[in-house]
LOKOLLUM-13797 format. One record per residue (C-alpha): residue in three letters; x, y, z. Coordinates in steps of 0.5 Angstrom, whole numbers, padded with zeros to 4 digits, always signed. Each point is the difference from the previous one (the first is absolute). Layout:
// residues N
ALAXYZ ...
END
This chain:
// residues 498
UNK-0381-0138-0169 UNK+0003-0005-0003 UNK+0005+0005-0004 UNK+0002+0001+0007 UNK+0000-0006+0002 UNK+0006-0003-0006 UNK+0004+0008+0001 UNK+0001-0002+0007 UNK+0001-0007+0000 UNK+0005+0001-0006 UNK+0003+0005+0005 UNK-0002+0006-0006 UNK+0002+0006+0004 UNK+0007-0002+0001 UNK+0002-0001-0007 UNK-0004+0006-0002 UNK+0004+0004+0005 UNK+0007-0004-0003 UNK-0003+0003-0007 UNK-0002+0008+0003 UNK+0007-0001+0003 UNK-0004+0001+0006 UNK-0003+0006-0001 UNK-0007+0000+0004 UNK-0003+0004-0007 UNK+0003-0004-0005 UNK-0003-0006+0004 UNK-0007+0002+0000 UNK+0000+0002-0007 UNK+0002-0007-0002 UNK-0005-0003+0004 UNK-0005+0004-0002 UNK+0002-0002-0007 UNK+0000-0006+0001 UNK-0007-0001+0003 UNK-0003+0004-0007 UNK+0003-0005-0004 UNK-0002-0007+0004 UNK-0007+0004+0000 UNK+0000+0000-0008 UNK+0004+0006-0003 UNK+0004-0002-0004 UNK+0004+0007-0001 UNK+0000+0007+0003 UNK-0004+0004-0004 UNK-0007-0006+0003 UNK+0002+0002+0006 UNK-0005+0007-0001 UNK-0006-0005-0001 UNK+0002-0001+0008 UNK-0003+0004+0006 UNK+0006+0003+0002 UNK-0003+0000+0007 UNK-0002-0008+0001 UNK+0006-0002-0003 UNK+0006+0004+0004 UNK-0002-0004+0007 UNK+0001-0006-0004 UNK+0008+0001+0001 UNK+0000+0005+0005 UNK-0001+0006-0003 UNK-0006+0006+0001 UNK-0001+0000-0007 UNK+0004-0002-0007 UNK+0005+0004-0004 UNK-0002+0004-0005 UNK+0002-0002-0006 UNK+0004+0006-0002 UNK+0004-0002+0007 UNK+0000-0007-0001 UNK+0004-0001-0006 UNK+0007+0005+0002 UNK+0000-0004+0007 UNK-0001-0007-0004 UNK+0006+0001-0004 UNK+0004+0003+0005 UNK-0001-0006+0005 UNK+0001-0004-0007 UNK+0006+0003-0001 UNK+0004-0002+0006 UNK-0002-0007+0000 UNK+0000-0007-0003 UNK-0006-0003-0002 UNK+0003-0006-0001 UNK+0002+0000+0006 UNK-0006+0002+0004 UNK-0004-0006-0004 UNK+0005-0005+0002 UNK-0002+0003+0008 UNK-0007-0002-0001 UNK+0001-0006-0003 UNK+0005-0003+0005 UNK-0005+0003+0005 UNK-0006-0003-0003 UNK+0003-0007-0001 UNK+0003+0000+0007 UNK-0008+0001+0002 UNK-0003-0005-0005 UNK+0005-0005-0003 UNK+0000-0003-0005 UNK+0000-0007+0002 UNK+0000-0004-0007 UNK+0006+0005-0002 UNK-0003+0000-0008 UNK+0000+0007-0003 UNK-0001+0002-0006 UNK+0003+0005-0005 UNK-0002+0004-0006 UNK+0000+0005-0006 UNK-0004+0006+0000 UNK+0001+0005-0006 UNK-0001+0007+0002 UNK-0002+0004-0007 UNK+0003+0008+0000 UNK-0003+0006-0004 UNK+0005+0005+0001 UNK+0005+0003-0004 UNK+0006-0003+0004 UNK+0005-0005-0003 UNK-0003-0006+0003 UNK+0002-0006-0003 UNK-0005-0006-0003 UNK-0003-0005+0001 UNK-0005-0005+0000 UNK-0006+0002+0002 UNK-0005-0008+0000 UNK-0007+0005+0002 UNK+0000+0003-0008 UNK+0005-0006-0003 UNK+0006+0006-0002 UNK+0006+0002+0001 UNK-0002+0008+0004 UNK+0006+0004+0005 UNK-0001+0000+0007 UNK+0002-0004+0006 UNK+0000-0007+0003 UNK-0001-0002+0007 UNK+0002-0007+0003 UNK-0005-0002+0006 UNK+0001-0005+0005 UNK-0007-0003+0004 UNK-0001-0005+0005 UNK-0004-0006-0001 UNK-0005+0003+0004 UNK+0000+0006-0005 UNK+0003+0005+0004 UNK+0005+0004-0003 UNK+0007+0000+0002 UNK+0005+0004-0004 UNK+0001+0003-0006 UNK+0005+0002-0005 UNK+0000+0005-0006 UNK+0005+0002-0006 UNK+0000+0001-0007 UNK-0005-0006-0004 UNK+0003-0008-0001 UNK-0001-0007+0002 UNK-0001-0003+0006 UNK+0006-0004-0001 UNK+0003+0007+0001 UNK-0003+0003+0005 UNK-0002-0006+0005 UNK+0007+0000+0002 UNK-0001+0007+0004 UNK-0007-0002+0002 UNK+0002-0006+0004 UNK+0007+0005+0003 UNK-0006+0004+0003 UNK-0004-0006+0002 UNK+0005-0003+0004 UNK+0001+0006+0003 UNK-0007+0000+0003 UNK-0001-0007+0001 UNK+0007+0000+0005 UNK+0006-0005+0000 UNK-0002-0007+0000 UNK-0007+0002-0003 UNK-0003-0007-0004 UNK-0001+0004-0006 UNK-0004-0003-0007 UNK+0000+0004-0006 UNK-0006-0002-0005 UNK+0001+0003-0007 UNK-0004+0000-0006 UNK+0005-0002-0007 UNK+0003+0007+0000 UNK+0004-0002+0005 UNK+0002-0007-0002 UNK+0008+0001-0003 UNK+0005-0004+0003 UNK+0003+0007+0004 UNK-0006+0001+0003 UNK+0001-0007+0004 UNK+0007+0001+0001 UNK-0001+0006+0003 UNK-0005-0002+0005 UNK+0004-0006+0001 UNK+0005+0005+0003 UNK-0005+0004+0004 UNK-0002-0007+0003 UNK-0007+0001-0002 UNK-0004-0006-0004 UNK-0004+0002-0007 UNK-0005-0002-0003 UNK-0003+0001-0007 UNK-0003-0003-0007 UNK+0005-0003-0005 UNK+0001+0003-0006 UNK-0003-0003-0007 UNK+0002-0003-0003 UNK-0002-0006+0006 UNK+0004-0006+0002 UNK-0001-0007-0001 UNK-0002-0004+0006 UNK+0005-0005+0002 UNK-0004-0003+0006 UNK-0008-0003+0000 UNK-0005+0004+0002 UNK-0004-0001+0007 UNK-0007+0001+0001 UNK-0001+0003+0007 UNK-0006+0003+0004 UNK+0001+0007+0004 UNK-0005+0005+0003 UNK-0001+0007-0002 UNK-0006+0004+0003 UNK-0003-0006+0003 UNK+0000-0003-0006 UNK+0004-0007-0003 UNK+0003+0001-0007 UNK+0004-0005-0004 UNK+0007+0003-0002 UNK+0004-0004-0004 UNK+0007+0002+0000 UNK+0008-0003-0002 UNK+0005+0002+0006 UNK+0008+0000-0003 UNK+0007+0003+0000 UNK+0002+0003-0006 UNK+0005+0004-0002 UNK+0001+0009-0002 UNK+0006+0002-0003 UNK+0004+0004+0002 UNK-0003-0002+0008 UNK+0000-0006+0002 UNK-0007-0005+0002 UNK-0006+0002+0002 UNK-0007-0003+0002 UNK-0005-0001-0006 UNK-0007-0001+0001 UNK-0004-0001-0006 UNK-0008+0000-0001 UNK-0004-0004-0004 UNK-0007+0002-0002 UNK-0004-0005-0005 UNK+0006-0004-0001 UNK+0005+0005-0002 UNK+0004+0005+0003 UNK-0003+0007+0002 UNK+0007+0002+0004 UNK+0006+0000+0002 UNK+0003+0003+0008 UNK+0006+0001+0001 UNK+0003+0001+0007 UNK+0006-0001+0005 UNK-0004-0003+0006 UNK+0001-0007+0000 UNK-0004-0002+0007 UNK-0006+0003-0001 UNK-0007-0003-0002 UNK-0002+0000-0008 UNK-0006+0003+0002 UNK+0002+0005+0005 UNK+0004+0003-0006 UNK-0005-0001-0005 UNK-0004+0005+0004 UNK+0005+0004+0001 UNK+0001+0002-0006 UNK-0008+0001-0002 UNK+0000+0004+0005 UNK+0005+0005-0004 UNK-0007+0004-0002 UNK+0000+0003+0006 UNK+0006+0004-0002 UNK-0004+0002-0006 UNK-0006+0002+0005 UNK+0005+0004+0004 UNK+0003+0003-0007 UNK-0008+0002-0001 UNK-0003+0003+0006 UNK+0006+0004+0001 UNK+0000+0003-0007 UNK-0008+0001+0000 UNK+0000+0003+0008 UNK+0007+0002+0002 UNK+0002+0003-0007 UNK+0007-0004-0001 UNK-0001+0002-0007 UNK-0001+0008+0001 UNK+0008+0003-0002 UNK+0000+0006+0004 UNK+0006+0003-0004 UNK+0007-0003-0002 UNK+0007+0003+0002 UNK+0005+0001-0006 UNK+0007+0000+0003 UNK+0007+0000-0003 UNK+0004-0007+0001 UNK+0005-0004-0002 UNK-0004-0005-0005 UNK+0002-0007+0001 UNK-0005-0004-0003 UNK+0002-0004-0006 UNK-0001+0001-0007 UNK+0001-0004-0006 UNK+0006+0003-0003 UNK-0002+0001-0008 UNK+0008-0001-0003 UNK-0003-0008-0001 UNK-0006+0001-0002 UNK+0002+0004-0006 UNK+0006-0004-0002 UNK-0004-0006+0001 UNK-0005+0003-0004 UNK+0006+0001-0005 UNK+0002-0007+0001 UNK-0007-0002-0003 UNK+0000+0005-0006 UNK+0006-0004-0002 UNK-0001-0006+0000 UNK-0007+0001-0004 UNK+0004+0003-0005 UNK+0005-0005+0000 UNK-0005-0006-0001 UNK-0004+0005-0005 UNK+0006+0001-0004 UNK+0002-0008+0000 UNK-0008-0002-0002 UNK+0001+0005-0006 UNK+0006-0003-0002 UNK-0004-0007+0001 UNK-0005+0002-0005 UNK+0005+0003-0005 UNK+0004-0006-0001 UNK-0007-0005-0001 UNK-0004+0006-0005 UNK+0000-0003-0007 UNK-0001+0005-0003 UNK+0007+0003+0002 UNK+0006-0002-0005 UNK+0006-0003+0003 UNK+0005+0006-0003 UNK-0005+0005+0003 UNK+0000-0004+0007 UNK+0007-0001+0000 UNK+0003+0007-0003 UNK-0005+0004+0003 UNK-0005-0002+0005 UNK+0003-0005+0004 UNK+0006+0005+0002 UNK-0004+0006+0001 UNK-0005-0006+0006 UNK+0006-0002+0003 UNK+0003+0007+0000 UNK-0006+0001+0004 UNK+0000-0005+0004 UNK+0007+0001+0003 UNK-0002+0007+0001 UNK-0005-0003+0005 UNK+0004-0004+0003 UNK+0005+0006+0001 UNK-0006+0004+0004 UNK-0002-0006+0003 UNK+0006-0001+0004 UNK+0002+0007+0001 UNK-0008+0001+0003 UNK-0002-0003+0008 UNK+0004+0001+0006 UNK+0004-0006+0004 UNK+0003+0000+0007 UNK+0004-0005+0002 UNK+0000-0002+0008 UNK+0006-0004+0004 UNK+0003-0002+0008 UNK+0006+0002-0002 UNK+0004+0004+0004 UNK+0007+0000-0003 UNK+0003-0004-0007 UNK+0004-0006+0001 UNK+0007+0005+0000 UNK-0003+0004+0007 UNK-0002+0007-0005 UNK-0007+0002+0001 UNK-0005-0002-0005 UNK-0002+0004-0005 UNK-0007+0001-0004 UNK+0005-0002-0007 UNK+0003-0005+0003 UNK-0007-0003+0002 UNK-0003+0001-0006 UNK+0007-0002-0004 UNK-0001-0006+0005 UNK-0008-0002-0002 UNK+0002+0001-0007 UNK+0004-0007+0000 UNK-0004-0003+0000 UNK-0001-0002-0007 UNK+0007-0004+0001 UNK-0005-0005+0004 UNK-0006-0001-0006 UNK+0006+0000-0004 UNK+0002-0007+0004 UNK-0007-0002+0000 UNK-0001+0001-0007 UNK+0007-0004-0002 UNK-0001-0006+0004 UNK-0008+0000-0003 UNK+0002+0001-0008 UNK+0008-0001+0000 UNK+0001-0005+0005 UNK-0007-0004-0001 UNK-0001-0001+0008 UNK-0008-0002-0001 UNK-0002-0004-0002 UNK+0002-0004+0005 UNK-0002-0008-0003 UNK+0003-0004+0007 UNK-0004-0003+0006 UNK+0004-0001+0005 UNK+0003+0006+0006 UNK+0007-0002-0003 UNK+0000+0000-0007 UNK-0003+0007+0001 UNK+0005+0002+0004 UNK+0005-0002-0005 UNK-0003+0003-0006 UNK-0001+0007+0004 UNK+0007+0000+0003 UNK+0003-0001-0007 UNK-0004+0006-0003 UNK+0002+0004+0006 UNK+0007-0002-0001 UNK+0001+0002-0007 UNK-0004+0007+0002 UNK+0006+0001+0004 UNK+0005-0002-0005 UNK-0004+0005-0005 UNK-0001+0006+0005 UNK+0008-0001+0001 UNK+0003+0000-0007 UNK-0005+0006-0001 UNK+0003+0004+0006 UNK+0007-0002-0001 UNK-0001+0001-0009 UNK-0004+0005+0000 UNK-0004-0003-0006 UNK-0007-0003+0000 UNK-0001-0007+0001 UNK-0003+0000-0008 UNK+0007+0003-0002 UNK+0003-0005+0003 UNK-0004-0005-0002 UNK+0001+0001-0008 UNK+0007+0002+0000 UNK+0003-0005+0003 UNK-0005-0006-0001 UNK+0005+0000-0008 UNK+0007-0002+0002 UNK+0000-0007+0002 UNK+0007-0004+0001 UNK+0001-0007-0002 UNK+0005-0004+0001 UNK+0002-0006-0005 UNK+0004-0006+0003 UNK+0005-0003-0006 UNK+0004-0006+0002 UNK+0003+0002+0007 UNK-0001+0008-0002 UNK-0005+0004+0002 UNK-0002+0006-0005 UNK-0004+0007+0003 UNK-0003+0003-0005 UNK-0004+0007+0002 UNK-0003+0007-0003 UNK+0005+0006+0002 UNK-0005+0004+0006 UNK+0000+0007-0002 UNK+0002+0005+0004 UNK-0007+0001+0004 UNK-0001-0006+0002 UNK+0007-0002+0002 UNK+0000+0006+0005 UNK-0007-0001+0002 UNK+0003-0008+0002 UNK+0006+0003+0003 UNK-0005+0004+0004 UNK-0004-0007+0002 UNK+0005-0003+0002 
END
């Protein structure tokens, strides 16, 4: 009777009737199976332990289908007609009858294991702690416990499926439904937050370790839970999540430490309400198990393997092997440098083998290293540009050719470090900083212009003109000019100076 009773008023005969495609035939077959299943049976072949003739009137029949019958007509109406689709109709249904005044759902994982021999993909299985294939199913209940929607696919984490499973409840709840998503530490990423930001819709769930320090001071307070007082002693604060944005924080101490962290969107309610609703996140686990133990949610019947496209991402294998080849090199590199090391601080060795022998054969080897080294690994290099300064596309050598310059830049570095002396800086005041790094920084410029027009190094420069000097001599009221002779180099590099 009471059956009867949720059917009518979740208007059961027409969703029924949407499912069967309106087929009066098909409409009494899922109402029959129906009443089997909420008597207890959690597949079709326990339907045999029922007296076909006292269960059939439940859903209008005379008698029950034989087993034999039953299965061709179920997965002829199957076929035809969206699951999905049909629980999504009795969910909204079931709300509109009975809502969910709090607007708190609960969201989780239940992995389904498959023993069968088609390609199923793996995942985690909590029940035997191991990695097994089979499938995994996100289910979304209400506070209350009832079941709303579900999703399934291939296994993954909650941050992952939580998305999907917030699409089908939005839609049972209708627009404008006032919707909270509670969900344990699986969930708890920055993108599931934003996404339900998107959709309108609060969340709350765990912080993940490791916990925050609290900023603000705990406070004791009293609340009233099942007619009895407790002390909760709580912290309430703003914090921040990256890659989000802020959030509510509460903290919970017990013994005067931290026991836990919830994180939430809703900054109104009350600290208690919260922390209620987020204990009351057992329900789903209950929910989870008395479907398992009763309705068989874990009982696979059969999986269709069908050719599709393949879009799921996998790790490509040309970086790992060459990052592989990377770590071979850079082994054999500092192998080869600590056995050098060791040959030239071995006593026993005399220095006419070292140099003659040993020591050329150790740097031979290094240099070989040196050489895999840097043929090994892989690089790739990124850029904003469209175009080169000259309007002509950009091209990948003239990115990499553009990267590669960048040694002319450690090489400034390097000169005003050791050349020009730019550190240590010995002055206190702002302006005698200025000064002394605005004369380093100008004689940078003036080497970096001689080396562009001469071509020569700042240390070729350096040394061969730092030996002619000219002097002058003043007799009476003559003045003598006394010089070395340039050669021919450097008064062509002058001559390009000037």
């Amino acid at each position: 009777m009471l059956l009867h009773a949720f059917a009518g008023r979740a208007g059961a005969g027409q969703i029924l009737a949407a499912a069967a495609g309106g087929q009066p035939a098909g409409v009494a077959l899922l109402s029959a199976v129906s009443s089997c299943f909420a008597l207890g049976e959690a597949t079709l072949e326990q339907f045999k332990h029922l007296a076909a003739a006292d269960a059939g009137p439940l859903a209008g029949l005379g008698a029950l289908p034989d087993l034999r019958t039953i299965r061709p007509k179920l997965a002829a109406l199957a076929d035809r007609t969206d699951p999905v689709a049909v629980q999504r109709l009795f969910a909204s249904a079931m709300l509109a009858a009975d809502p969910v005044l709090s607007g708190v759902y609960y969201a989780g994982d239940h992995f389904v294991p498959y023993a069968g021999a088609k390609p199923v993909a793996k995942g985690w299985n909590n029940k035997r702690g191991k990695a097994e294939r089979g499938r995994a199913d996100t289910h979304v209940t209400a506070h209350d416990g009832r079941a709303v929607c579900f999703v399934t696919g291939e296994p993954s984490g909650l941050a992952a499926t939580l998305a999907k499973a917030l699409a089908e409840l939005t839609k049972a709840a209708g627009p404008g439904a006032q919707i909270m998503v509670g969900f344990d530490r699986g969930g708890a990423y920055a993108q599931v937050f934003r996404h339900c930001r998107d959709q309108q819709a609060h969340w709350v769930t765990y912080r993940r370790a490791p916990l925050a320090v609290p900023a603000m001071l705990p406070v004791i307070t009293t609340i009233t839970l099942g007619g009895k007082a407790r002390q909760v002693t709580w912290a309430e604060e703003t914090t921040d999540i990256k890659d989000y944005g802020q959030a509510r924080q509460i903290t919970l101490f017990e013994h005067g430490t931290v026991a836990l962290q919830i994180l939430t969107s809703d900054l109104d309610a009350c600290p208690a309400d919260i922390l209620a609703w987020l204990k009351s996140r057992w329900r789903e686990e209950n929910f989870l198990k008395y479907a398992s133990e009763n309705y068989g949610t874990d009982k696979i019947c059969d999986y269709i393997a069908s050719i599709s496209a393949n879009t799921k991402v996998i790790d490509n294998p040309v970086p790992k092997k060459e990052n592989a080849a990377v770590r071979e090199a850079e082994k054999a590199l500092a192998d080869a440098e600590r056995g050098l090391a060791a040959l030239l601080a071995d006593p026993a060795i005399t220095p006419a083998a070292k140099n003659t022998r040993l020591i050329p054969a150790a740097q031979q080897k290094i240099t070989a290293a040196r050489t895999r080294l840097d043929a090994a690994g892989i690089k790739g290099y990124k850029t904003n540009l469209a175009a080169t300064r000259d309007g002509e596309p950009v091209t990948a050598d003239f990115v990499i050719g553009s990267y590669h310059e960048l040694w002319r830049i450690e090489k400034n570095f390097r000169m005003s470090k050791h050349d020009l002396k730019v550190r240590p800086v010995y002055h206190r005041k702002r302006e005698s900083i200025d000064a002394h790094l605005s004369v380093v920084f100008a004689v940078l410029a003036v080497i970096r212009f001689i080396e562009a027009r001469t071509g020569w190094s700042t240390k070729k420069f350096v040394r061969t003109a730092r030996r002619y000097r000219t002097n002058q001599i003043r007799a009476g009221h003559h003045t003598l000019t006394a010089e070395d002779p340039l050669p021919p180099d450097l008064r062509e590099a002058l001559t390009l100076i000037k």
